[in-house]
C-alpha positions in Angstrom: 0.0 0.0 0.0 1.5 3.5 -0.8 0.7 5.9 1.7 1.3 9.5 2.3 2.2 10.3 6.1 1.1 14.1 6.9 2.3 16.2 10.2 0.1 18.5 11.5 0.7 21.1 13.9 -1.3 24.2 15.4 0.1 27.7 15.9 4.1 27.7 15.9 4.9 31.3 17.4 8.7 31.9 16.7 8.9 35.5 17.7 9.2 37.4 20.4 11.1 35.5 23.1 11.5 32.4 20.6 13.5 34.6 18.4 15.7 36.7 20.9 17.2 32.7 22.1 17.9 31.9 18.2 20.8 33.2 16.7 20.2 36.3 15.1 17.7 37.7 17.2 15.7 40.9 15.8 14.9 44.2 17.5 13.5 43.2 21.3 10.9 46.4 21.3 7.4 45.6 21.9 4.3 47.4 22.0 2.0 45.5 24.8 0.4 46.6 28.1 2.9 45.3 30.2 5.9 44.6 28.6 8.1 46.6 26.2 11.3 43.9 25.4 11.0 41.0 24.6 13.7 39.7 26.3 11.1 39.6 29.6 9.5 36.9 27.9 12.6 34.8 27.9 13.1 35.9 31.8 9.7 34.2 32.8 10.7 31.2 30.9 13.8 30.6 32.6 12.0 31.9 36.3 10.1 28.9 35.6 12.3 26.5 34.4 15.8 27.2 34.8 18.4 28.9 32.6 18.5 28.9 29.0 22.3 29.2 27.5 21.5 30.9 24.5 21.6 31.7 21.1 20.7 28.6 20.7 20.9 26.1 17.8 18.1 27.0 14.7 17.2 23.4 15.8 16.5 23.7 19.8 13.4 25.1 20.3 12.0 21.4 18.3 13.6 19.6 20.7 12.0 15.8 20.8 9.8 16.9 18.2 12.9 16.0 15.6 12.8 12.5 17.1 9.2 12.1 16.0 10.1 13.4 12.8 12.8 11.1 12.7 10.8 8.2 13.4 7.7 8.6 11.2 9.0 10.1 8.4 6.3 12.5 7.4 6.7 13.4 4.0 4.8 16.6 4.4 5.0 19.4 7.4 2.1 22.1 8.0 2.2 24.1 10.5 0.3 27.6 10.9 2.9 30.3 10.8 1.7 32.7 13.6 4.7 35.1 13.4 6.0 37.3 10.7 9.0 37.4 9.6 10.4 40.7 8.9 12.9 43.3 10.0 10.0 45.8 9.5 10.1 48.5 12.5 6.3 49.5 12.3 3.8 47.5 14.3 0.4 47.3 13.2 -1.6 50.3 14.5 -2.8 49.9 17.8 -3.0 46.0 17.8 -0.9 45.4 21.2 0.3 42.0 20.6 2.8 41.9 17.5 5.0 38.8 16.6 7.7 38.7 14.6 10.6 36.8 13.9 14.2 38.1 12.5 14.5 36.4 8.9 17.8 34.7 9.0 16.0 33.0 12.3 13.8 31.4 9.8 16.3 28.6 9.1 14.6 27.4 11.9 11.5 25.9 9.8 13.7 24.3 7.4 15.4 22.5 10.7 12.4 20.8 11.4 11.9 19.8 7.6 9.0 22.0 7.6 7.6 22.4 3.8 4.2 24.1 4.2 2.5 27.3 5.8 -0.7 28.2 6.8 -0.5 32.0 6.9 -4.3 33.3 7.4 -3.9 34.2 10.6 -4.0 36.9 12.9 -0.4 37.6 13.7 1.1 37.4 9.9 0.6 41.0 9.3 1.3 42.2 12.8 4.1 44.4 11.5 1.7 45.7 8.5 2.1 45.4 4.4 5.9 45.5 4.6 5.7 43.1 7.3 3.8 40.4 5.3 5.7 40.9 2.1 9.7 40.0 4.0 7.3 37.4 5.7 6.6 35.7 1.8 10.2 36.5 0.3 11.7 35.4 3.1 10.0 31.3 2.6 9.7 31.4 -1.0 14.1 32.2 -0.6 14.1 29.1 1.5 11.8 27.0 -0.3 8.9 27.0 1.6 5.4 27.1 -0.2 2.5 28.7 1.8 -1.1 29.1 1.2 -3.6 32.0 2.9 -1.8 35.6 2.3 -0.5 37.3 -0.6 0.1 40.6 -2.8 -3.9 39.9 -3.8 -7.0 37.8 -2.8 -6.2 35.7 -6.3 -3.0 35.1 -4.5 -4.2 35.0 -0.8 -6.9 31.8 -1.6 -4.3 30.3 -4.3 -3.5 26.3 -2.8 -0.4 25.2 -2.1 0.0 22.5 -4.5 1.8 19.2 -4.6 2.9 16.3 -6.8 2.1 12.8 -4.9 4.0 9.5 -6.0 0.6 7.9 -7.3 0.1 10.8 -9.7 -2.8 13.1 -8.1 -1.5 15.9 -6.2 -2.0 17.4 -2.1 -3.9 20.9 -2.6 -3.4 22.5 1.3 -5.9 25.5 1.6 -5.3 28.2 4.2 -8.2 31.0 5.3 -9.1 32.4 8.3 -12.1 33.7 10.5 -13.0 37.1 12.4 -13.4 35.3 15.0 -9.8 34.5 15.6 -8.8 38.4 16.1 -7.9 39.0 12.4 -8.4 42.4 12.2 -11.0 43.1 9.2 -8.5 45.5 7.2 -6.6 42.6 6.5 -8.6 41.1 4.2 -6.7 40.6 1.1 -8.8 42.6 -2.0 -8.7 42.5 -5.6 -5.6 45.2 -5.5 -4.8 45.0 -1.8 -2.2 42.4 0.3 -3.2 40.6 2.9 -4.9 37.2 4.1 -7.7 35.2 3.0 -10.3 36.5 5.4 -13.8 34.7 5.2 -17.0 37.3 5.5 -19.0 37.1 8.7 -21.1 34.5 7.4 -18.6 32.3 6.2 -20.4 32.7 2.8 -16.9 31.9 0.9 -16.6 29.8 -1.8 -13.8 27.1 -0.7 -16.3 24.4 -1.1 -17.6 25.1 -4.3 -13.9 25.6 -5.5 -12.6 22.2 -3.6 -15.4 20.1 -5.5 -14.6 22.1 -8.8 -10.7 21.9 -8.5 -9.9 18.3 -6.6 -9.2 15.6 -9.5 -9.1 12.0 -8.8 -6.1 10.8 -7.0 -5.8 14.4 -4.9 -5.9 15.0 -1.8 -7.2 18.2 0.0 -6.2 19.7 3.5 -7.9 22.9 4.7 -6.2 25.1 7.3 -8.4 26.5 9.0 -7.9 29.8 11.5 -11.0 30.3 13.5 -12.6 30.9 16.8 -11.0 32.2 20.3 -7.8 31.3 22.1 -9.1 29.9 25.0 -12.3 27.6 26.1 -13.7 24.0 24.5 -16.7 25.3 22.6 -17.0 25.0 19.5 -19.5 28.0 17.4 -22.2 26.2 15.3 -20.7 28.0 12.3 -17.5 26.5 12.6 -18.7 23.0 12.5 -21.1 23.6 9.6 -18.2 25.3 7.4 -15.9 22.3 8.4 -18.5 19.9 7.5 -19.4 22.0 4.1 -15.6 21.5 3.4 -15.7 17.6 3.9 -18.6 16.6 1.8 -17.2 19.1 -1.0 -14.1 16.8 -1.0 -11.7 18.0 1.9 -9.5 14.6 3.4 -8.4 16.8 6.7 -10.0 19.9 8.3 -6.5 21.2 10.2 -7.7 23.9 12.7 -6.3 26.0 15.2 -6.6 29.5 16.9 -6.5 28.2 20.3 -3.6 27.9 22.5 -4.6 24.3 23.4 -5.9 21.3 21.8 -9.7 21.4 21.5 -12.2 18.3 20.1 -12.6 16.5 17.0 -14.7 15.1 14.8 -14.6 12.1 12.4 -17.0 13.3 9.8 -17.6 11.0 6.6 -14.4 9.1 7.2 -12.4 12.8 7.3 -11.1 14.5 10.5 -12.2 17.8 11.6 -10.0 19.4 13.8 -11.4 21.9 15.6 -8.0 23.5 17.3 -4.5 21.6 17.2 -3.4 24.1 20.1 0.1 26.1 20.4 2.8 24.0 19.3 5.2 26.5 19.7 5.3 29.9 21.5 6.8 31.8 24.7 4.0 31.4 26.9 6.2 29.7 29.5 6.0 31.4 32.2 3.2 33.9 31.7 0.4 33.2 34.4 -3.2 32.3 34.0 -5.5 29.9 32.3 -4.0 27.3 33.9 -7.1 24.9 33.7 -6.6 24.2 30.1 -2.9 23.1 31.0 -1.0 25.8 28.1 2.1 24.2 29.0 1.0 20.9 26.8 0.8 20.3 23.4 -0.2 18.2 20.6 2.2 17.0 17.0 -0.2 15.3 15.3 0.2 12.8 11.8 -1.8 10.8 9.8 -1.8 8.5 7.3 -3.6 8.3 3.9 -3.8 5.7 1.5 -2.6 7.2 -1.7 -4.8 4.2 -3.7 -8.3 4.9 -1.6 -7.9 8.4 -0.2 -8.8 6.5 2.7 -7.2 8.2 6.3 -5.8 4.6 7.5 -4.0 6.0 10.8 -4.4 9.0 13.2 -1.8 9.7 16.2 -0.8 12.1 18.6 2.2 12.7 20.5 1.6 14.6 23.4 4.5 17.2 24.4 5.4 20.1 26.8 7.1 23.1 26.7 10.0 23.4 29.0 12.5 26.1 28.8 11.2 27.2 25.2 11.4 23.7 24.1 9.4 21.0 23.3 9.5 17.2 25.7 7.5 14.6 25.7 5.1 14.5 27.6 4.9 12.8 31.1 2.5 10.0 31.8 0.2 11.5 34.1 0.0 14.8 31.8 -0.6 12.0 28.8 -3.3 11.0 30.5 -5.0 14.3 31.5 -5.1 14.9 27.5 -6.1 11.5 26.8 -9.7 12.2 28.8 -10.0 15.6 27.7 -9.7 14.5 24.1 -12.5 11.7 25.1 -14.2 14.2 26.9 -14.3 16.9 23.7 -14.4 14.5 20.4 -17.8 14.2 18.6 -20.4 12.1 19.8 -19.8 9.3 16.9 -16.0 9.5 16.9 -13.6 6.7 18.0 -12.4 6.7 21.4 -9.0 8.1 21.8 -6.5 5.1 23.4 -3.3 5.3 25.0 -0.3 3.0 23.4 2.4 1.6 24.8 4.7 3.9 23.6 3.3 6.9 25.3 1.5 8.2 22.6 -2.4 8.9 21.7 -4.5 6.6 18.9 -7.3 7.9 17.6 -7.6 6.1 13.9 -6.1 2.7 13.2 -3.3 0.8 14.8 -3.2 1.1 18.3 -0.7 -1.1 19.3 2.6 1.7 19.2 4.5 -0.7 16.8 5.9 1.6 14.2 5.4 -1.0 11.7 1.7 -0.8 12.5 0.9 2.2 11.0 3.8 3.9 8.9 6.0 3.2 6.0 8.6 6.1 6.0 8.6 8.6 3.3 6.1 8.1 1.3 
């Protein structure tokens, strides 16, 4: 069977104090409440965990994330790029929480093998126009494609597109909702940069476009930026777009917004993610919410079979952030997002079972023999 083996991950934040611990860090000037460098943020990291000897490898802050990578071999990497990347000195007008990371810090991605970016979001065009445009030069220079902002809407809803070994191709879509805090000037326009924002009644036309555009043999992911960074509900909108977006073709709904995993669905033999959570950011040591346990995250994969389309396999490893850098997991913290993954999915979903290895089956194999679910590569 020739499969494709996809990694998913939510919102990977590489500015602020991720960037000023890489090795060219960029100007440390913020424009928050509270804090004005963004060197504080690196401070509360290392008040809660212990020192970190930076500049740091491009590598470090995926710590036993690479292993994973190692193991399964994904053949293709998405995350949601919620930093820009840009030298630019001018923050967004009044928007209080701007990300950005330094450019030749973006060596980072390519560390981590990642080759795909979500980038409707509502941090890519924190530092404005300019921002945006270093953010695009700087991962089409290093080879990265991305979907969900560009020089026009044309560009902005343009797929990321991909040859597979069986001959059909992975389209990856990448748009984003209001809801999420993307400010409504955004919007990319017929002449105007920016990100592909859907209207307030999610009246876009992704579905109509996935059913005219997928061919047989293709896959389809939809990235999806929506709904608010903290809490487990999920708005009725969301799950009728997500849905609309399945039964117009789409394998893999891959949301995110919030800063920690929320439910999912199996819906006509596709997942709907709802939010992947943080993978990466420099939340660390910053205080509150602490009921939905920020400190944890989720690196998701799956598997497709490239003959059926069919998902065959659907894992998580469950990881933590400790001195802005990601560990696994430990047991008892595996377990807490074992039940609140059982606790959130949809009503006719599989149960979500813990393996021997540590990590979390949802689809398929649940045994945590590699061999079980994985052929690497392909």
């Amino acid at each position: 069977m020739s499969v494709l083996t996809l990694a998913l991950m939510g919102d990977v934040m590489t500015g602020r104090g991720v960037d000023q611990v890489l090795p060219h860090p960029g100007a440390p000037d913020l424009y928050e409440a509270w804090v004005r460098d963004a060197r504080d943020y690196v401070a509360l990291a290392e008040a809660r965990n212990g020192p970190i000897l930076y500049p740091v490898a491009p590598d470090y802050i995926w710590g036993e994330a690479l292993d994973e990578f190692a193991l399964f071999q994904p053949a293709q990497r998405l995350i949601n790029l919620e930093t820009s990347i840009t030298r630019h000195p001018e923050p967004w007008p009044g928007k209080g929480i701007n990300y950005r990371m330094h450019p030749d810090n973006a060596v980072c991605l390519t560390a981590a093998g990642i080759n795909a970016c979500a980038l409707a979001n509502n941090h890519i065009m924190d530092w404005g126009v300019a921002g945006l445009e270093e953010s695009c030069a700087t991962l089409k220079r290093l080879g990265i494609p991305y979907a969900g902002a560009g020089a026009n809407r044309e560009a902005a809803s343009r797929p990321v597109v991909k040859p597979l070994p069986e001959g059909g191709r992975l389209l990856i879509w990448s748009i984003a909702f209001a809801d999420s805090g993307v400010p409504l000037e955004w919007a990319a326009d017929a002449d105007r940069p920016g990100v592909w924002l859907a209207p307030p009644d999610a009246a876009v036309d992704l579905p109509e476009r996935i059913a005219r555009e997928k061919r047989p043999g293709d896959l389809v992911v939809v990235s999806v930026h929506w709904g608010s960074n903290w809490g487990y509900r999920v708005p009725a909108r969301h799950r009728i777009f997500g849905r609309r977006l399945i039964e117009a073709g789409a394998n893999l709904v891959h949301g995110h917004s919030s800063h920690h995993p929320r439910g999912f669905e199996l819906y006509g033999g596709a997942a709907l993610l709802y939010g992947c959570g943080d993978l990466i950011n420099d939340y660390e040591g910053i205080r509150g919410h602490e009921q939905y346990r920020p400190d944890l995250a989720l690196l998701y994969f799956c598997t497709f079979d490239l003959n059926s389309g069919r998902m065959s396999a659907f894992w998580m490893t469950p990881l933590e952030r400790v001195r802005l850098r990601l560990r696994r997991a430990r047991a008892e913290d595996t377990k807490w997002l074992q039940a609140l993954l059982n606790g959130e999915r949809g009503d006719d979903s599989p149960e979500v079972r813990l393996g021997r290895d540590g990590r979390l089956y949802w689809i398929g194999p649940e045994s945590g023999s590699r061999s079980s679910h994985t052929q690497p590569g392909r």
